[in-house]
C-alpha positions in Angstrom: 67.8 85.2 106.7 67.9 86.3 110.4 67.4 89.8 110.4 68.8 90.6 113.4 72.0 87.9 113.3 72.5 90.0 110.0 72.6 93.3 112.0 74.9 92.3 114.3 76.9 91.0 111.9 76.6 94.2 109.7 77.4 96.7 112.6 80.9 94.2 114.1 81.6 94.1 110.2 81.8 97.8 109.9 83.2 98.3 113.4 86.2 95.7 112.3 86.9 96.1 108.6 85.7 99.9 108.4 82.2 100.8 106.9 83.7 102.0 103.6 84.7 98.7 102.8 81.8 96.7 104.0 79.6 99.6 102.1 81.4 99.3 99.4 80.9 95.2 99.3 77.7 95.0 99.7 76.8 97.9 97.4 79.3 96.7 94.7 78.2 92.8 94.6 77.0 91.1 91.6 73.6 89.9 91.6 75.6 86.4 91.7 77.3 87.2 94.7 74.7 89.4 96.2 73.3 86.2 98.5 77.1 85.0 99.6 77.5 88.6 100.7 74.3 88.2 103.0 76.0 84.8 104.5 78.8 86.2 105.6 77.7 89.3 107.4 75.1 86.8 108.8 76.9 83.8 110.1 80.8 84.9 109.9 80.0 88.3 111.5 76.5 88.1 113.2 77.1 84.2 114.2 80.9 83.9 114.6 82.1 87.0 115.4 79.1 88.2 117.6 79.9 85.3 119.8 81.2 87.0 123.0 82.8 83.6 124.0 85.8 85.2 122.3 86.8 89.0 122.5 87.7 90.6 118.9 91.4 90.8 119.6 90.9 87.4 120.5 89.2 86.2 117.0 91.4 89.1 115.3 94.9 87.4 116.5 93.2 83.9 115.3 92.5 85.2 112.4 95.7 86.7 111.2 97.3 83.5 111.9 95.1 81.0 110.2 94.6 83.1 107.1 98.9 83.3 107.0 99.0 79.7 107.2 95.9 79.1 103.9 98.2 82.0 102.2 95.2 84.5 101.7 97.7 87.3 101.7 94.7 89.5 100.7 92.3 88.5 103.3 95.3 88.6 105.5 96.1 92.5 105.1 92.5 93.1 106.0 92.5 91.4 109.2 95.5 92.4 110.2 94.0 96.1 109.5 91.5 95.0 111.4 94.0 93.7 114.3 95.0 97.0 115.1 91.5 98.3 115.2 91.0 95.8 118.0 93.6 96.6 120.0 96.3 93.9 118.8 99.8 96.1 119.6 102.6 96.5 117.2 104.7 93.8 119.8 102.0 91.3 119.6 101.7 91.7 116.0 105.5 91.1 115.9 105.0 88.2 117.9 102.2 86.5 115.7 104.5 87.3 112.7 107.5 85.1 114.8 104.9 82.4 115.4 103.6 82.5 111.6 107.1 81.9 110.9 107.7 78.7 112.9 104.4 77.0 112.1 103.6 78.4 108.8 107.0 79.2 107.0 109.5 81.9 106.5 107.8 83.0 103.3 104.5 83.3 104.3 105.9 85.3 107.3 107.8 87.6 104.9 104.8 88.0 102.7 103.2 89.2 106.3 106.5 91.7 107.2 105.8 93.6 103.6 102.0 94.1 103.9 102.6 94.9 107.6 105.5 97.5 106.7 103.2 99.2 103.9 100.5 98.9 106.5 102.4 100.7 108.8 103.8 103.4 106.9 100.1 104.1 105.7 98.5 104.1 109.4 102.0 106.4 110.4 101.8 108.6 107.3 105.5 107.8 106.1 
């Protein structure tokens, strides 16, 4: 392992996702999944995401398209949490939806609307 890829990826991991979560990943990971863990905050975050080719709203609006279109509805809430952390607006993210409808389907873009309406109402306290 690259210790320092792994920091990177470890601190844009927090900074996206939220350090509960990532905390709670890492510190709730089997022994079995302990090492797959490791690889993604190394190469995903550290590697991919640490790239500064592409800005995070960049990666985050990529993202929250291609996991719409593989139907990784639970992946997809998470990176669309993580969206708004970097700066994606509501009327982009109401954009994205319209595109995810064209390319990927009315369904999966409905499946999008009712996380992104629970989502909402969370983040606006409703």
């Amino acid at each position: 392992m690259d210790k320092a890829l792994f920091d990177k990826g470890l601190a844009t991991r927090r900074d996206v996702l939220g350090k509960e979560y990532v905390d709670n990943a890492l510190a709730n990971a089997s022994e079995f999944a302990q090492e797959f863990q490791e690889l993604l905050t190394e190469y995903c975050w550290g590697a991919v995401w640490g790239d500064e080719t592409l800005d995070r709203k960049t990666r985050s609006m990529l993202n929250v398209v291609m996991l719409a279109a593989l139907n990784r509805m639970h992946e997809w809430e998470l990176h669309f949490r993580g969206a708004i952390v970097n700066g994606v607006s509501r009327d982009e993210l109401k954009a994205i939806l319209n595109q995810i409808a064209i390319y990927c389907g009315v369904p999966a873009s409905v499946e999008c609307h009712r996380i992104a309406k629970r989502v909402f109402a969370e983040l606006d306290g409703d």
